[in-house]
N, C-alpha and C positions, 0 to 999 in steps of 0.2 A: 599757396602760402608756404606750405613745406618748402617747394623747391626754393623758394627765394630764401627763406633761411637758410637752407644748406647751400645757396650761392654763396650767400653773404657770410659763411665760416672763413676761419682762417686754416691753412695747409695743416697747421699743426695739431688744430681744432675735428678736422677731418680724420685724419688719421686715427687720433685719441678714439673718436666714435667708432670707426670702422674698429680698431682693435678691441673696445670695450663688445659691440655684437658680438666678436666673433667669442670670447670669453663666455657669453650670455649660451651663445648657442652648445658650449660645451660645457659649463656648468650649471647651470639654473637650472632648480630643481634634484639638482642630483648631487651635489656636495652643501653640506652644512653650512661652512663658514662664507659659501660664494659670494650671499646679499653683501655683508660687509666688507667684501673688495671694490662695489658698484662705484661709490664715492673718492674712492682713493683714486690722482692721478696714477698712471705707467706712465714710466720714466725710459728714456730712448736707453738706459745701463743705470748699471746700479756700481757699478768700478770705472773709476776715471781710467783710461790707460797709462795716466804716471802710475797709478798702485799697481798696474802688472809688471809683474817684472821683465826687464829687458829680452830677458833670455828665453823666457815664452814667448813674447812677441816675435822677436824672431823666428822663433821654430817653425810659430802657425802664421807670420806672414809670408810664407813662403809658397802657400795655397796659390792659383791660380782661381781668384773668385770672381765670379760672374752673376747675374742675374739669371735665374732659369725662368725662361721662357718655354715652359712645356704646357701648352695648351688646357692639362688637366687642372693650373692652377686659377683659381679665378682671377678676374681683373681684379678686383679689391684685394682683394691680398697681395697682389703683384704692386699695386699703386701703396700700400702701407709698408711692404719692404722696402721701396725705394726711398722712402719717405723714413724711415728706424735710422737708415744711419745712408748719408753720402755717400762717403767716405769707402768704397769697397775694397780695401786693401787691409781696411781694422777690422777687429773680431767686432761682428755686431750685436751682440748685446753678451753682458756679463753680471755674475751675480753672486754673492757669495752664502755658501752651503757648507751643511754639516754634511759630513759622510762616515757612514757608520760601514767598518769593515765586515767580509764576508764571512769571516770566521771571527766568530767572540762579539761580531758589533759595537766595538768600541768607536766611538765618536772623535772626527778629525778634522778640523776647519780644512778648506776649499774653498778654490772659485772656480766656479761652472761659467767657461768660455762658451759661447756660440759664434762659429763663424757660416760662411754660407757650403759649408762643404760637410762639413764634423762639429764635433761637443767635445771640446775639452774639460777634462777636469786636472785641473793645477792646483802644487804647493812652492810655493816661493816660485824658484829656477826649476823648477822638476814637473815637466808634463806627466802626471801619474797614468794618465790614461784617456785613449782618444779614440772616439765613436762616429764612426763613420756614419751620414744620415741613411747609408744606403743598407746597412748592415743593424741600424736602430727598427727593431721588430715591433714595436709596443712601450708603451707609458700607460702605467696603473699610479692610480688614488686610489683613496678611501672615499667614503660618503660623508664622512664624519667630519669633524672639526678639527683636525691635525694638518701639518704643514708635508706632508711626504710624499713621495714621490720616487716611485722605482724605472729605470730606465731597463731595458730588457735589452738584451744587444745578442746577436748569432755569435754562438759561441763553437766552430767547427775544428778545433782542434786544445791540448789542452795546455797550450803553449799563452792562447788569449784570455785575457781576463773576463767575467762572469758580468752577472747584473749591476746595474748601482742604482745602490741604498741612501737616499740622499733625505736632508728636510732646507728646507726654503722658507723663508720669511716669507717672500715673496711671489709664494707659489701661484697665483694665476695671472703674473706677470709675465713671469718666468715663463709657464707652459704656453701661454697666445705668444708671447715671442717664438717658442721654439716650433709652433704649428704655423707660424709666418714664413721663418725661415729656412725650415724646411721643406715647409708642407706635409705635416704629419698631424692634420687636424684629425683623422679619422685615426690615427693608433692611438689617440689619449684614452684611455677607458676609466671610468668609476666603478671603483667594486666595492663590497661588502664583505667584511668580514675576515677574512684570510687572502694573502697574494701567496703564489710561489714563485719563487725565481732563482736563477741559475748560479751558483756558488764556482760553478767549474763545468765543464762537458761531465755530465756522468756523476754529479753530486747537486743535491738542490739544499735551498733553504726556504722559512715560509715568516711571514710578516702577520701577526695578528695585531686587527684592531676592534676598541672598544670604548666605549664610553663612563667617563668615572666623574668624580668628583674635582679630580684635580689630574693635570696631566703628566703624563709618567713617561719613560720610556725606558725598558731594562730586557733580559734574558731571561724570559721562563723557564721552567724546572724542564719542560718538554724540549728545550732548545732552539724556541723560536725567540723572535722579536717580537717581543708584546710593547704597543702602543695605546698607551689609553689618554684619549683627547678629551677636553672638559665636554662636559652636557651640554648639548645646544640651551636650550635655556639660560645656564649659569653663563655660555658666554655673552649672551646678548645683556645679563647686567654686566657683567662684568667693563664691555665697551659702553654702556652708557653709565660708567662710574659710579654704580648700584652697587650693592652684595645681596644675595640670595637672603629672603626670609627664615 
């Protein structure tokens, strides 16, 4: 009975399911907000390519992208990157983010490119900064209900730029895209409480999270990023168009 259903899906229909497991198997249970991604389509991008600008696409079409076929990847994921996007000469999948700088944190629209090679992060005409998947060490969360997401990249000289400090609408879209695409299902990690990540070779900074009332995000007196994401509770009325008693 199973299998004849899953004959009878459609390609598109296939995929959608294979990306939602793999989502399942990296969040459930272990991030707040996860159940209410379950329902939501993923979208093959979240940027059409006329909103990128010319001059990024040129930069990053100029990749030599290929399909990795390295044996470590399984066949489902192999069969859903093929299926994300045709097209292998466009950036596959794109999506736009806040990025909060590494000194002061101040808040800066983006779009976080993924192609099959690197992660760009772009503004307008300006590649601000491009991560190599072979040089991406790690991706930290929260457990809680916020949208963030720290990109951790080797940092061996003090010429390259540090971690990114990113928040996403779209966040477990975004990260099964980019555990597809690169195959960096096993770096995502969920933590608790505090991240630290690299401001420069030789200077760190640290991200705290926590749960409040209402969600915030500013510069503690201590110098970190304090993040506080609403109460699991209050967001579950809050999505079924409730308020709190």
């Amino acid at each position: 009975m199973v299998r004849k259903y899953i004959s009878g899906l459609s390609v598109q229909r296939k995929a959608q399911l294979l990306l939602k497991s793999q989502t399942s198997s990296m969040f459930k249970g272990k991030k707040e907000n996860y159940p209410f991604s379950v329902s939501r389509i993923f979208l093959d991008t979240r940027i059409a390519l006329e909103d990128i600008n010319t001059r990024v696409l040129q930069m990053i079409r100029h990749e030599h992208i290929k399909v990795n076929t390295d044996k470590s990847i399984c066949a489902s994921c192999l069969f859903i990157f093929l299926l994300i996007r045709s097209d292998l000469c466009s950036p596959q999948y794109s999506v736009p983010v806040v990025k909060y700088d590494r000194n002061g944190f101040r808040p800066r629209l983006r779009q976080l490119i993924f192609t099959q090679e690197a992660a760009y992060l772009a503004e307008e005409a300006k590649i601000k900064q491009r991560i190599d998947y072979s040089s991406l060490k790690g991706v930290s969360v929260s457990n809680l209900s916020d949208n963030f997401l720290i990109l951790h990249v080797t940092c061996d000289d003090s010429k390259q730029k540090g971690d990114l400090v990113l928040q996403c609408e779209h966040l477990f879209e975004a990260l099964t895209k980019l555990s597809v695409i690169a195959d960096k299902q096993k770096c995502i990690k969920v933590v608790q409480g505090s991240v630290r990540f690299d401001i420069q070779p030789g200077r760190e900074g640290f991200i705290d999270f926590k749960s409040g009332q209402e969600f915030m995000v500013y510069r503690a007196k201590n110098g970190h990023l304090m993040v506080v994401s609403l109460q699991f509770k209050r967001v579950k009325f809050i999505l079924k168009g409730q308020t709190t008693p």
